[in-house]
PDB file of N, CA, C and O in Angstrom:
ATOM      1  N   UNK A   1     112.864   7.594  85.922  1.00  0.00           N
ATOM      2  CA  UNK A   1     112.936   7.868  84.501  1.00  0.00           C
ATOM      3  C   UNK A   1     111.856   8.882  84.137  1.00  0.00           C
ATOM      4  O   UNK A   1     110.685   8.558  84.334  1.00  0.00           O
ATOM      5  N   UNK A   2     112.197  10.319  83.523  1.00  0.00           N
ATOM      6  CA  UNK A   2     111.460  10.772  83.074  1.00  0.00           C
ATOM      7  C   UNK A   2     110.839  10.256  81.854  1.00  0.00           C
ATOM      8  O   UNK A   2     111.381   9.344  81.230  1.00  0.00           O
ATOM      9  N   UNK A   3     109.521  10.884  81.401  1.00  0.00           N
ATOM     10  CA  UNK A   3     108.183  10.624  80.656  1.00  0.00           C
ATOM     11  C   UNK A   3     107.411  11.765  80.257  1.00  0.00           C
ATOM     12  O   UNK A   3     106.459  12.170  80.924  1.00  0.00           O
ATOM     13  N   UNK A   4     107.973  12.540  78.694  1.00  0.00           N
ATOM     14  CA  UNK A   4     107.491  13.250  78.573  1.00  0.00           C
ATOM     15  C   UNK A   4     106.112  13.013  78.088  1.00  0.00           C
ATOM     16  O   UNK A   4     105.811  11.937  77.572  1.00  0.00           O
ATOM     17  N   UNK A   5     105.081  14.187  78.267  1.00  0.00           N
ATOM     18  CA  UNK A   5     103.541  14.025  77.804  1.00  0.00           C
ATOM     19  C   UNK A   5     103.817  15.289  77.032  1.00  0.00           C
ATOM     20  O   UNK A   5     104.751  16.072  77.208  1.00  0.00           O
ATOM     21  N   UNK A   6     102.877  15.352  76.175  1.00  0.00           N
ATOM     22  CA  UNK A   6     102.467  16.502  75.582  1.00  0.00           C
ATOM     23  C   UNK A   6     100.768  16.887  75.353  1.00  0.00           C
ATOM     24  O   UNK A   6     100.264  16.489  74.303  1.00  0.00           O
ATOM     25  N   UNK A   7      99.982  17.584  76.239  1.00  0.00           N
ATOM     26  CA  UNK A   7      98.673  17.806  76.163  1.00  0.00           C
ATOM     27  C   UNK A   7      98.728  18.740  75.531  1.00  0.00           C
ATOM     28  O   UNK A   7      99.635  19.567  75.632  1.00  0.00           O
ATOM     29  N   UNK A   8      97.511  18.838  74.526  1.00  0.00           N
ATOM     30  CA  UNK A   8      96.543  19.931  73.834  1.00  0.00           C
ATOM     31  C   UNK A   8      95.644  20.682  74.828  1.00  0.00           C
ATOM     32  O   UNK A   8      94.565  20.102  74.957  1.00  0.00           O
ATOM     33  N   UNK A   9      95.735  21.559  75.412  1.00  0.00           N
ATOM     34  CA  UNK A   9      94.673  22.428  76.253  1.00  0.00           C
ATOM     35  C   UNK A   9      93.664  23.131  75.482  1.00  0.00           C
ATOM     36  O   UNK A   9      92.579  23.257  76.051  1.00  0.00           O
ATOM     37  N   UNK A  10      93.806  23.744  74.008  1.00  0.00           N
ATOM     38  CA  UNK A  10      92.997  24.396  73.140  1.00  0.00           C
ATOM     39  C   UNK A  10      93.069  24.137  71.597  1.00  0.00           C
ATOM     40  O   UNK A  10      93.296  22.928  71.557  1.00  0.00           O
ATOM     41  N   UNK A  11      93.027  24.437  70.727  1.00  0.00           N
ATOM     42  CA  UNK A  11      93.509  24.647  69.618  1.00  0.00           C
ATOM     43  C   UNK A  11      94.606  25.494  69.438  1.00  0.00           C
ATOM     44  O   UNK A  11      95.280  25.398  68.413  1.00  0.00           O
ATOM     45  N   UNK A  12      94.983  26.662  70.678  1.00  0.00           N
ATOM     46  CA  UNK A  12      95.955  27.514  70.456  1.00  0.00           C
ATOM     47  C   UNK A  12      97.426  27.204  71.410  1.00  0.00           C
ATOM     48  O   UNK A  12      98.587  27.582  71.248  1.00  0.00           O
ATOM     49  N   UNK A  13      96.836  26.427  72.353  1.00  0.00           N
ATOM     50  CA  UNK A  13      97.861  26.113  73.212  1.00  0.00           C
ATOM     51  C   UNK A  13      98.385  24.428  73.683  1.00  0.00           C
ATOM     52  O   UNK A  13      97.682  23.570  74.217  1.00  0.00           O
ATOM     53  N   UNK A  14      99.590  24.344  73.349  1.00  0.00           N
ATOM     54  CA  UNK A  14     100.303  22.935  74.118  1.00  0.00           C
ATOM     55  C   UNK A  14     100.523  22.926  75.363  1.00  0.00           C
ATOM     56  O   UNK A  14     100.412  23.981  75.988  1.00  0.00           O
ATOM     57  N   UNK A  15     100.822  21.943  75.898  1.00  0.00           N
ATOM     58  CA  UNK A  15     101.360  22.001  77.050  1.00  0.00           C
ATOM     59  C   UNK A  15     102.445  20.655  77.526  1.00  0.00           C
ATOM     60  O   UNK A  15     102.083  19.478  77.507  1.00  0.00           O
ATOM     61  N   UNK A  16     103.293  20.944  77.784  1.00  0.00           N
ATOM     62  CA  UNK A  16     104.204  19.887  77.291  1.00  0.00           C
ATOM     63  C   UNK A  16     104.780  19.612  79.063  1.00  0.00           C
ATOM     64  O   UNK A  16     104.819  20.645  79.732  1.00  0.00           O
ATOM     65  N   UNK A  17     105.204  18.296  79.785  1.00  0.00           N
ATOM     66  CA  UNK A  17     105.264  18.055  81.502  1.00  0.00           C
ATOM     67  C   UNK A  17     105.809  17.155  81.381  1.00  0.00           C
ATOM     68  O   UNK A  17     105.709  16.382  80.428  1.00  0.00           O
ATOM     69  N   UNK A  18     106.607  17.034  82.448  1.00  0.00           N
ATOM     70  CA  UNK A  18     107.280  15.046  82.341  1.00  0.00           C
ATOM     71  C   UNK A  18     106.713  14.512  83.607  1.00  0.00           C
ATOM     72  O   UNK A  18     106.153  15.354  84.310  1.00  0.00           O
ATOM     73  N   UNK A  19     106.746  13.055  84.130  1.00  0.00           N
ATOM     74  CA  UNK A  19     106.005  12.709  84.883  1.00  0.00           C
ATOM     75  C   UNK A  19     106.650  13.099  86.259  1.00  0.00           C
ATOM     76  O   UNK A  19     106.041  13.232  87.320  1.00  0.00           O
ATOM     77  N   UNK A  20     107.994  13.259  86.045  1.00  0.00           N
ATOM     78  CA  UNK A  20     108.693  14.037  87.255  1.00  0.00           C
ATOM     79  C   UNK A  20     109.129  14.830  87.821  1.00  0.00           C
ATOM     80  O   UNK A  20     110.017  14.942  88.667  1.00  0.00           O
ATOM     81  N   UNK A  21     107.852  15.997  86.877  1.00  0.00           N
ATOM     82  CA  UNK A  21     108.435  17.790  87.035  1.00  0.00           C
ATOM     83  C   UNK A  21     106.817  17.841  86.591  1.00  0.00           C
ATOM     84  O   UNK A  21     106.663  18.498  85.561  1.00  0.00           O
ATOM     85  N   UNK A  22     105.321  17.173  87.265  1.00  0.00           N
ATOM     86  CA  UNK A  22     104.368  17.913  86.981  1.00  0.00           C
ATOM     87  C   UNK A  22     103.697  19.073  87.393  1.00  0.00           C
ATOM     88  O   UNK A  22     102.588  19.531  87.118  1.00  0.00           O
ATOM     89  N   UNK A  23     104.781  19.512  88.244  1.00  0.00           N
ATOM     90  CA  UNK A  23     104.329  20.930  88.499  1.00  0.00           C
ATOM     91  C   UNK A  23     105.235  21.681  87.764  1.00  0.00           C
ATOM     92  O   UNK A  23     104.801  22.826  87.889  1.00  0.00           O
ATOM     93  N   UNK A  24     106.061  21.723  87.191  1.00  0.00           N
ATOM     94  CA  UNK A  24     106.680  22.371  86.176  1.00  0.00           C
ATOM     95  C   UNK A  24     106.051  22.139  85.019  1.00  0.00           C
ATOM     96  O   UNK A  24     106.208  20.992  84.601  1.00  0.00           O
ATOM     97  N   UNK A  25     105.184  23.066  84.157  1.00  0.00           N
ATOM     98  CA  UNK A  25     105.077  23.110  82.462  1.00  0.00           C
ATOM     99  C   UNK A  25     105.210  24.046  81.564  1.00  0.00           C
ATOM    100  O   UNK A  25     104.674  25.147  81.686  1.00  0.00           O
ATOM    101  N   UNK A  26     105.910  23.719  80.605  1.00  0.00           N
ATOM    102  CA  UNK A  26     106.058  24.450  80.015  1.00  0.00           C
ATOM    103  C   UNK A  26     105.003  24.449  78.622  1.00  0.00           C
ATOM    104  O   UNK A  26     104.610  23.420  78.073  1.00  0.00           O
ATOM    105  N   UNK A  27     104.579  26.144  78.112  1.00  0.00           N
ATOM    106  CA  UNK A  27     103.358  26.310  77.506  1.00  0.00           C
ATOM    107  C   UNK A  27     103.984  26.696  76.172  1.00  0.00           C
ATOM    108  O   UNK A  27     104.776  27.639  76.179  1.00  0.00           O
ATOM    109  N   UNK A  28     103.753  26.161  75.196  1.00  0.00           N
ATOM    110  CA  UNK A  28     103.860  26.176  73.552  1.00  0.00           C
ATOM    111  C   UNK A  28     103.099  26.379  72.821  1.00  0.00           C
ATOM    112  O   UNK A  28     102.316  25.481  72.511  1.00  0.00           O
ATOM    113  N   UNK A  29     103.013  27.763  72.189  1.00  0.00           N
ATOM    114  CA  UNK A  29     101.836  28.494  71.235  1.00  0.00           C
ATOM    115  C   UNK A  29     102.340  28.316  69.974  1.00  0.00           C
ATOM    116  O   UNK A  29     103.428  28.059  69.460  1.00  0.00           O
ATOM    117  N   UNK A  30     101.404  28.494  69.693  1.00  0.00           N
ATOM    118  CA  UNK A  30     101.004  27.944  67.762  1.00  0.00           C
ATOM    119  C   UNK A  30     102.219  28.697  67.387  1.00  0.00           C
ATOM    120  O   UNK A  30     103.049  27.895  66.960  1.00  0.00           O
ATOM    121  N   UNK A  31     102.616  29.781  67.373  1.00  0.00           N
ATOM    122  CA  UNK A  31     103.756  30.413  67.395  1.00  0.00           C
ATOM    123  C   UNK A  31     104.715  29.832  66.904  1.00  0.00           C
ATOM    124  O   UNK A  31     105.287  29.892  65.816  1.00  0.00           O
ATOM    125  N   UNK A  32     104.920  28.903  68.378  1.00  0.00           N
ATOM    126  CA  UNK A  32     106.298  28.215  67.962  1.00  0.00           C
ATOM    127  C   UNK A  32     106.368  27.142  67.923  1.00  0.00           C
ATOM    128  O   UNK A  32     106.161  26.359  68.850  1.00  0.00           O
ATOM    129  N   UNK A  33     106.706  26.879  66.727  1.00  0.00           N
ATOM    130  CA  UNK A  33     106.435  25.075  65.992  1.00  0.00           C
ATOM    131  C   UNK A  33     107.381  24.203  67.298  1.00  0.00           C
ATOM    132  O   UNK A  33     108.212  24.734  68.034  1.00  0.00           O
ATOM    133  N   UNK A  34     107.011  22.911  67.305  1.00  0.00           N
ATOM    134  CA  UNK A  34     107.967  22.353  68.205  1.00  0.00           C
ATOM    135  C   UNK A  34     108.705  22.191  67.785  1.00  0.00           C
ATOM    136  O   UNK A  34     109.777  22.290  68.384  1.00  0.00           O
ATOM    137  N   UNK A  35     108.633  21.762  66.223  1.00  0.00           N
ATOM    138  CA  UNK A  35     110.238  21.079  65.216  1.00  0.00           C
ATOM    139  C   UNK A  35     111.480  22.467  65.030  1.00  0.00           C
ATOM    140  O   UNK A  35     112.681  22.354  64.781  1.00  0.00           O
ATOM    141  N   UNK A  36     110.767  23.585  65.227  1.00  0.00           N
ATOM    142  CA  UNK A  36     111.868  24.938  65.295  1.00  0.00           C
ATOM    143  C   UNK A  36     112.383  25.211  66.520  1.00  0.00           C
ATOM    144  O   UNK A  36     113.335  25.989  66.566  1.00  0.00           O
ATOM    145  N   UNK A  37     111.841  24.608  67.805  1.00  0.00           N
ATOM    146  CA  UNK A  37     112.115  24.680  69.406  1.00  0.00           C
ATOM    147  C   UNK A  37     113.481  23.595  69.330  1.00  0.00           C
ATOM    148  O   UNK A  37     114.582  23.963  69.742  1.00  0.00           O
ATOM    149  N   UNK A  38     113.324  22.643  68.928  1.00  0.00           N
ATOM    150  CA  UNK A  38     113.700  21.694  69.576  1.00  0.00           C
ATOM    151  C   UNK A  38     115.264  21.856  68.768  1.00  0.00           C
ATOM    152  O   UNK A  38     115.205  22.384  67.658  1.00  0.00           O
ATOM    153  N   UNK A  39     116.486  21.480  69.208  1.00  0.00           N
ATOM    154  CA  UNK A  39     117.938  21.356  69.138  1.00  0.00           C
ATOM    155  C   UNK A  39     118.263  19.620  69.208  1.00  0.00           C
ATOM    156  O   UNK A  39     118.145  19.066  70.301  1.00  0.00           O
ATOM    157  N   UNK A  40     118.612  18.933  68.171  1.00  0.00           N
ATOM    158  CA  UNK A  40     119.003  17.746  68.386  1.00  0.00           C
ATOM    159  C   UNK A  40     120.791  17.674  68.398  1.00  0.00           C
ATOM    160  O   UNK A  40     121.518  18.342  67.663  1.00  0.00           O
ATOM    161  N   UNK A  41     121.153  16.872  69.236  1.00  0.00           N
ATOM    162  CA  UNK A  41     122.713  16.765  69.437  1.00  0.00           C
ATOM    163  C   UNK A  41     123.449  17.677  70.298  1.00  0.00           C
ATOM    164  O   UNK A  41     123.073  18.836  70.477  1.00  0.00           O
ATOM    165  N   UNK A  42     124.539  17.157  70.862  1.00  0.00           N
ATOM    166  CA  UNK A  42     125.327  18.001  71.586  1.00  0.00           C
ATOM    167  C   UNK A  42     125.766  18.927  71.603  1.00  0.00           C
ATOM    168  O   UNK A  42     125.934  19.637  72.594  1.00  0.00           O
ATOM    169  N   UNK A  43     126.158  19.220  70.132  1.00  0.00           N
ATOM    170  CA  UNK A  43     126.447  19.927  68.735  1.00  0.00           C
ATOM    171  C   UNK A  43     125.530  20.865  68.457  1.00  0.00           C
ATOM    172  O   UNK A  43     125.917  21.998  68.172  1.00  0.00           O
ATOM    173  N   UNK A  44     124.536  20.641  68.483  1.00  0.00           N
ATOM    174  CA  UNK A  44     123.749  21.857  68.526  1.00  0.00           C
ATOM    175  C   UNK A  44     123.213  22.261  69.542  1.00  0.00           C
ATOM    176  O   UNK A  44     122.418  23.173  69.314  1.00  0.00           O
ATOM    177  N   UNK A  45     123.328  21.903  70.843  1.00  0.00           N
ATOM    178  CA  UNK A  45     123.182  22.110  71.556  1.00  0.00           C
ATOM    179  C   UNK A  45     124.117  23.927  72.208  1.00  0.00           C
ATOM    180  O   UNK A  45     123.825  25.058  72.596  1.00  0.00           O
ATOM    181  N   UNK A  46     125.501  22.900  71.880  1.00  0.00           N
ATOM    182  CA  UNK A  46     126.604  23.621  72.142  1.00  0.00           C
ATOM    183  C   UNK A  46     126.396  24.941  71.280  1.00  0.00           C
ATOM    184  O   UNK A  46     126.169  25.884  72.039  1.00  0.00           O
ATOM    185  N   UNK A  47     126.399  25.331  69.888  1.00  0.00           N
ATOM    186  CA  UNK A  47     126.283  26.672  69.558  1.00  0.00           C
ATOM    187  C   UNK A  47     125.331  27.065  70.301  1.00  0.00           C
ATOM    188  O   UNK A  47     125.393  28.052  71.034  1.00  0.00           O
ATOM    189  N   UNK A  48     124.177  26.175  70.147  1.00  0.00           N
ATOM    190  CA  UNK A  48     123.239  27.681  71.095  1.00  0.00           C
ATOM    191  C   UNK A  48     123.120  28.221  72.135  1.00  0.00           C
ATOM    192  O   UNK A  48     122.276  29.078  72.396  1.00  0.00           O
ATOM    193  N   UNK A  49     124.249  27.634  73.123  1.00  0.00           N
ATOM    194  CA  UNK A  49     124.294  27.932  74.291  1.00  0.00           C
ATOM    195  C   UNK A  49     125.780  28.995  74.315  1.00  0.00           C
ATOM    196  O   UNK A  49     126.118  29.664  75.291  1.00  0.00           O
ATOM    197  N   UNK A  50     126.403  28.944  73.196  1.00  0.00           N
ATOM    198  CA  UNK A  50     127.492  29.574  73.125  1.00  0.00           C
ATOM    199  C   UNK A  50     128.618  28.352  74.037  1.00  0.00           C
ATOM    200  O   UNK A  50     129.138  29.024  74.928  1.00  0.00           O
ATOM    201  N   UNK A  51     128.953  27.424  74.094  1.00  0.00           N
ATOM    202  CA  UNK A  51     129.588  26.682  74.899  1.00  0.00           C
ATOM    203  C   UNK A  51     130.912  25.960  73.287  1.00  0.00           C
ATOM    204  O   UNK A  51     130.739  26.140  72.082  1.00  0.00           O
ATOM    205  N   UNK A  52     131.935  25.292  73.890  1.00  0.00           N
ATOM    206  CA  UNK A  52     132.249  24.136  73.076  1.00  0.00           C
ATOM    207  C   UNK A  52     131.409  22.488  73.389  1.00  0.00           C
ATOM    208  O   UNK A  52     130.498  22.266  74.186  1.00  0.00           O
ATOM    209  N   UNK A  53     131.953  21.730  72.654  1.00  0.00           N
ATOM    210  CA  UNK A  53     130.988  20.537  72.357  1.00  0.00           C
ATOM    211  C   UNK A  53     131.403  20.069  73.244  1.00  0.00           C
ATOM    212  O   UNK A  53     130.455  19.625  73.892  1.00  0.00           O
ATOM    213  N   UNK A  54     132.556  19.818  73.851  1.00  0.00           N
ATOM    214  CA  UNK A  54     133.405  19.271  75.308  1.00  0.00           C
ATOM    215  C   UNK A  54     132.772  19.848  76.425  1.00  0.00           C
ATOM    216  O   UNK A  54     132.412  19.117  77.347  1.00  0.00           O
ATOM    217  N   UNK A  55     132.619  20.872  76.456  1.00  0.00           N
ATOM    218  CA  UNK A  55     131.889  21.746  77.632  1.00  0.00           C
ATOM    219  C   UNK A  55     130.585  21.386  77.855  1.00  0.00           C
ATOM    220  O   UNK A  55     130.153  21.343  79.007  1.00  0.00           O
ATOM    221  N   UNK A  56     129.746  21.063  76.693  1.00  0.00           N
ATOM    222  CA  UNK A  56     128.133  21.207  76.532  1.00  0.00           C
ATOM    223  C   UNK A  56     127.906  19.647  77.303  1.00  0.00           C
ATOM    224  O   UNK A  56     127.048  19.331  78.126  1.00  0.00           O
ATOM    225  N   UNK A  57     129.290  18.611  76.556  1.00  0.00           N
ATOM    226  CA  UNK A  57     128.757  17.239  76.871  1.00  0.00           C
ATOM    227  C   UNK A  57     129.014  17.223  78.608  1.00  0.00           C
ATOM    228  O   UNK A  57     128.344  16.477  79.323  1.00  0.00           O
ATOM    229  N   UNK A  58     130.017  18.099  79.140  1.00  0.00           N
ATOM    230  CA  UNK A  58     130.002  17.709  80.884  1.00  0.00           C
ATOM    231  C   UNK A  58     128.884  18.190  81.357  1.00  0.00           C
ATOM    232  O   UNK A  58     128.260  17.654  82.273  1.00  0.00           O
ATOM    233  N   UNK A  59     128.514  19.318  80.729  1.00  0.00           N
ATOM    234  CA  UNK A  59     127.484  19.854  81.729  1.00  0.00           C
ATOM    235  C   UNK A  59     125.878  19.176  81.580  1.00  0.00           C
ATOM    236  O   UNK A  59     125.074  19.101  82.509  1.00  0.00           O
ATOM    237  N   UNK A  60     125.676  18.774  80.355  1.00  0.00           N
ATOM    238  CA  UNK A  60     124.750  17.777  79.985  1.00  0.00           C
ATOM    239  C   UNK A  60     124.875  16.217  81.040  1.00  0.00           C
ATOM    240  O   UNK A  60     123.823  15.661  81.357  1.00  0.00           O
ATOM    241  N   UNK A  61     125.789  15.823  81.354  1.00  0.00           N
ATOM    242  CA  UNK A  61     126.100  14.551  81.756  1.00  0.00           C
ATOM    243  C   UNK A  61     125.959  15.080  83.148  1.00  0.00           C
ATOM    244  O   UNK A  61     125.121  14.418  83.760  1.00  0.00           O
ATOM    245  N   UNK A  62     126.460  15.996  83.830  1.00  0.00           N
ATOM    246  CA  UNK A  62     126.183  16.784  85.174  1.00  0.00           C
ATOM    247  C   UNK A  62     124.836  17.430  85.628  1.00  0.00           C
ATOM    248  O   UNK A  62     124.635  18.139  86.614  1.00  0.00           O
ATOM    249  N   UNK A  63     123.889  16.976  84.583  1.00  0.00           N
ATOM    250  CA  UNK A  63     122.468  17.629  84.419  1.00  0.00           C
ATOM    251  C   UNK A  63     122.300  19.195  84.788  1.00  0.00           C
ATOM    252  O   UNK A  63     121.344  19.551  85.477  1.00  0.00           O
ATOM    253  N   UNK A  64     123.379  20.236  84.248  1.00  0.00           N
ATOM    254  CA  UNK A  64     123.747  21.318  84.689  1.00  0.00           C
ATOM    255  C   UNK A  64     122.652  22.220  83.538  1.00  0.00           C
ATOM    256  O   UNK A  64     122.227  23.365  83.695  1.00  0.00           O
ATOM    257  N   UNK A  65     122.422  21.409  82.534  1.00  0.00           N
ATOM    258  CA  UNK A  65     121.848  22.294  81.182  1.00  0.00           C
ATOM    259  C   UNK A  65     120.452  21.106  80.780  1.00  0.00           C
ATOM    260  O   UNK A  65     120.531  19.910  80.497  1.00  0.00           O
ATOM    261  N   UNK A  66     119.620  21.713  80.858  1.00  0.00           N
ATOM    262  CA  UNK A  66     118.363  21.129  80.854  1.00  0.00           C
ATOM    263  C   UNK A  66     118.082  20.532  79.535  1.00  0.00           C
ATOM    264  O   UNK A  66     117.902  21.330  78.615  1.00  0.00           O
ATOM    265  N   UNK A  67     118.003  19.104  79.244  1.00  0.00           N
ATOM    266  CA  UNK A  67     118.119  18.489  78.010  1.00  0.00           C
ATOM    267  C   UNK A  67     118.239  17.215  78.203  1.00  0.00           C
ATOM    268  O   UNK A  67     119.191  16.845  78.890  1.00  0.00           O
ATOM    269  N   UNK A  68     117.252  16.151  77.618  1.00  0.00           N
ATOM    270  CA  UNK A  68     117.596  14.912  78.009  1.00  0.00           C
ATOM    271  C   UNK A  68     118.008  13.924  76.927  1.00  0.00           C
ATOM    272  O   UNK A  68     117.672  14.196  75.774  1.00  0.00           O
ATOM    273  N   UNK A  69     118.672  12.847  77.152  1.00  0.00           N
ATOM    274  CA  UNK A  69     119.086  12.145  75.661  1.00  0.00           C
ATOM    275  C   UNK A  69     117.025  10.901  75.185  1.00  0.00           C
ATOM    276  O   UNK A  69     116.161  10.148  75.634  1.00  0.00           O
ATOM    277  N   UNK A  70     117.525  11.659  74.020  1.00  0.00           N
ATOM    278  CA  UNK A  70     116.463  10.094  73.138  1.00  0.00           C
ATOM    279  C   UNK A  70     117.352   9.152  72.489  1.00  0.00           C
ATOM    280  O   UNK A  70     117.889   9.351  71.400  1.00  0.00           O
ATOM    281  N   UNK A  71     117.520   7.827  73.408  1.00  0.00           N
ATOM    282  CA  UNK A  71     118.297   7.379  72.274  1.00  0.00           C
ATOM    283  C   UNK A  71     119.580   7.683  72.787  1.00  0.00           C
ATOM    284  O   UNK A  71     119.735   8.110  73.931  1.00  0.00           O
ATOM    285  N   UNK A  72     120.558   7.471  71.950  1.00  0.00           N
ATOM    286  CA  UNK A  72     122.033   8.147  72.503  1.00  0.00           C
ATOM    287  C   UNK A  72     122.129   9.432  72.159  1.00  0.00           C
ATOM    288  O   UNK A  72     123.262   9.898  72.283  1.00  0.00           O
ATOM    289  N   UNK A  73     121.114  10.315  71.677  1.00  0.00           N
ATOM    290  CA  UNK A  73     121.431  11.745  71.223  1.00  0.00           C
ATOM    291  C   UNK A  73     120.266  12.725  72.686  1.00  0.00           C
ATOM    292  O   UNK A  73     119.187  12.541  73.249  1.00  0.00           O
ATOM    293  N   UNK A  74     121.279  13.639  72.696  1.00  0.00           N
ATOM    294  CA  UNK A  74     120.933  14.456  73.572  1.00  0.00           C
ATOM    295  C   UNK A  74     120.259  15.681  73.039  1.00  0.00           C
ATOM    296  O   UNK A  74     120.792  16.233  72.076  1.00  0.00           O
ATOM    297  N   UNK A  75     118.928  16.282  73.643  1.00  0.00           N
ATOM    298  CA  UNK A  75     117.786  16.899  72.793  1.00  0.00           C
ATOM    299  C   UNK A  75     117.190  17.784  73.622  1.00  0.00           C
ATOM    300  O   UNK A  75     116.219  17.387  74.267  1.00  0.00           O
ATOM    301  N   UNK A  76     117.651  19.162  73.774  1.00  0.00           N
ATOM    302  CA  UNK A  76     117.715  20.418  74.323  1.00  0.00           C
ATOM    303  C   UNK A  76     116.241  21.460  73.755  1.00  0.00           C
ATOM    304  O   UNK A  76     116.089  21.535  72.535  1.00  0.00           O
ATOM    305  N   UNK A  77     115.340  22.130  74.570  1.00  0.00           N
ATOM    306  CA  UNK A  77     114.135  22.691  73.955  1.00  0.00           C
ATOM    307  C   UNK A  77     114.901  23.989  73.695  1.00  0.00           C
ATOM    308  O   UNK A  77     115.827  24.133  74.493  1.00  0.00           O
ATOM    309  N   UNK A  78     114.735  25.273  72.527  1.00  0.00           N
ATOM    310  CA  UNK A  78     115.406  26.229  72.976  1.00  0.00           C
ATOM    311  C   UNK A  78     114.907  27.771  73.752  1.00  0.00           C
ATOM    312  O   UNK A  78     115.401  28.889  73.896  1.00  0.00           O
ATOM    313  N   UNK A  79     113.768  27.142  74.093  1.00  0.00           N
ATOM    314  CA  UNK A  79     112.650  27.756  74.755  1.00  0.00           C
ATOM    315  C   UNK A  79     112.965  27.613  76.310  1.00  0.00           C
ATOM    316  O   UNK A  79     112.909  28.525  77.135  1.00  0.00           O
ATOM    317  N   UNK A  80     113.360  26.081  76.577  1.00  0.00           N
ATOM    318  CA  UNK A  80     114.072  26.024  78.229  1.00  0.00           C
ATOM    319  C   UNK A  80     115.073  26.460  78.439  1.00  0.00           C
ATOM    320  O   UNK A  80     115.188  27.337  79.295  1.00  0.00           O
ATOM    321  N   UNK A  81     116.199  25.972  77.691  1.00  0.00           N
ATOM    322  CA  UNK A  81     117.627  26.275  77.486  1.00  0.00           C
ATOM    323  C   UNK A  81     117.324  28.358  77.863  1.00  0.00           C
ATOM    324  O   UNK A  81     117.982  28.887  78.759  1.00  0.00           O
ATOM    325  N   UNK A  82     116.627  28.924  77.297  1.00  0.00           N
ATOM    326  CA  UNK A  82     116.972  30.249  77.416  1.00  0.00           C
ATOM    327  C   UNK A  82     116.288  30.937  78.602  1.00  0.00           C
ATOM    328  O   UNK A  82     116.573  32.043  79.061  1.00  0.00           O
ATOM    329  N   UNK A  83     115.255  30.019  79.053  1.00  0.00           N
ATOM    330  CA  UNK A  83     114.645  30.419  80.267  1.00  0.00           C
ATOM    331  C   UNK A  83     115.877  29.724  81.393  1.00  0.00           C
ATOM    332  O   UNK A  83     116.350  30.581  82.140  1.00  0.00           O
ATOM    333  N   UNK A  84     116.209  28.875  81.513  1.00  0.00           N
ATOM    334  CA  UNK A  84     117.537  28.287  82.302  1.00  0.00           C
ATOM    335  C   UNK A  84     118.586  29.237  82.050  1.00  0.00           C
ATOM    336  O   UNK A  84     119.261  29.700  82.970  1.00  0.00           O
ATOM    337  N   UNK A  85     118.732  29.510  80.992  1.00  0.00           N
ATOM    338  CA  UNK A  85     119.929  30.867  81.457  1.00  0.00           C
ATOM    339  C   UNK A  85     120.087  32.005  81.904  1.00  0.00           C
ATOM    340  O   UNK A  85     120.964  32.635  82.495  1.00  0.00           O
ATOM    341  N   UNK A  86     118.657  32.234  81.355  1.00  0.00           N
ATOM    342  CA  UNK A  86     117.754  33.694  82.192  1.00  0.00           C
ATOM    343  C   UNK A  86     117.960  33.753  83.311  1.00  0.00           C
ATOM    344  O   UNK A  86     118.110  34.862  83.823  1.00  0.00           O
ATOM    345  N   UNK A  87     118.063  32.245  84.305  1.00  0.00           N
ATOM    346  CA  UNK A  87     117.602  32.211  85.268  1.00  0.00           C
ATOM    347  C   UNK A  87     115.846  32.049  85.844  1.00  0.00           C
ATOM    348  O   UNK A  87     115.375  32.195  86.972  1.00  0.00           O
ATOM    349  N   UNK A  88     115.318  31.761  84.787  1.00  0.00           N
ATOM    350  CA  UNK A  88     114.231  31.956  85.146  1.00  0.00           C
ATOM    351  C   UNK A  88     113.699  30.351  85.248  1.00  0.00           C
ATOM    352  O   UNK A  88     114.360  29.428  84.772  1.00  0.00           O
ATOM    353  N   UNK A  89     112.301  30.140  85.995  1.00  0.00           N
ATOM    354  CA  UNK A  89     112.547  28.778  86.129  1.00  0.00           C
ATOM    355  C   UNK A  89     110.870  28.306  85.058  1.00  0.00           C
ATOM    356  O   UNK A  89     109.724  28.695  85.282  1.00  0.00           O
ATOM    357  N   UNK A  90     111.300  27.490  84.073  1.00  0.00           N
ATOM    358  CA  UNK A  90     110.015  26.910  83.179  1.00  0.00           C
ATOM    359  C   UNK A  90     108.910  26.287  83.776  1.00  0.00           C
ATOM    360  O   UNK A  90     107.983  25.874  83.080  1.00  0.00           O
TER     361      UNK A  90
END
């Protein structure tokens, strides 16, 4: 089971890790609020990926699109989501 943390490194920088990707982190500047990052639902998930809501939920359930559920709702960063499509790895 992942476990997200979220550390403060400065006043200017976050740093946000789960307990099963701590060599993966991803870095969040004052910049960008987390509450404007973050995509709640499948549904919104799906526009921002350009997908339908049928599409978004297989590939979510196939762990194909990086996003985990809180709860029964599924909750996509849109900061990963675009580095994952980039290809690039967070």
């Amino acid at each position: 089971m992942k476990t997200d943390k979220m550390q403060v490194m400065d006043d200017d920088t976050k740093v946000q890790m789960t307990d099963d990707d701590a060599d993966k982190v991803q870095v969040i500047d004052d910049d960008t609020d987390l509450r404007d990052d973050l995509l709640w639902g499948a549904g919104a998930i799906s526009r921002y990926i350009g997908r339908t809501e049928r599409q978004t939920y297989y590939q979510l359930e196939k762990r194909q699109v990086p996003a985990r559920k809180i709860g029964e709702i599924w909750v996509g960063s849109k900061t990963t989501l675009r580095a994952h499509l980039a290809g690039e790895q967070p």
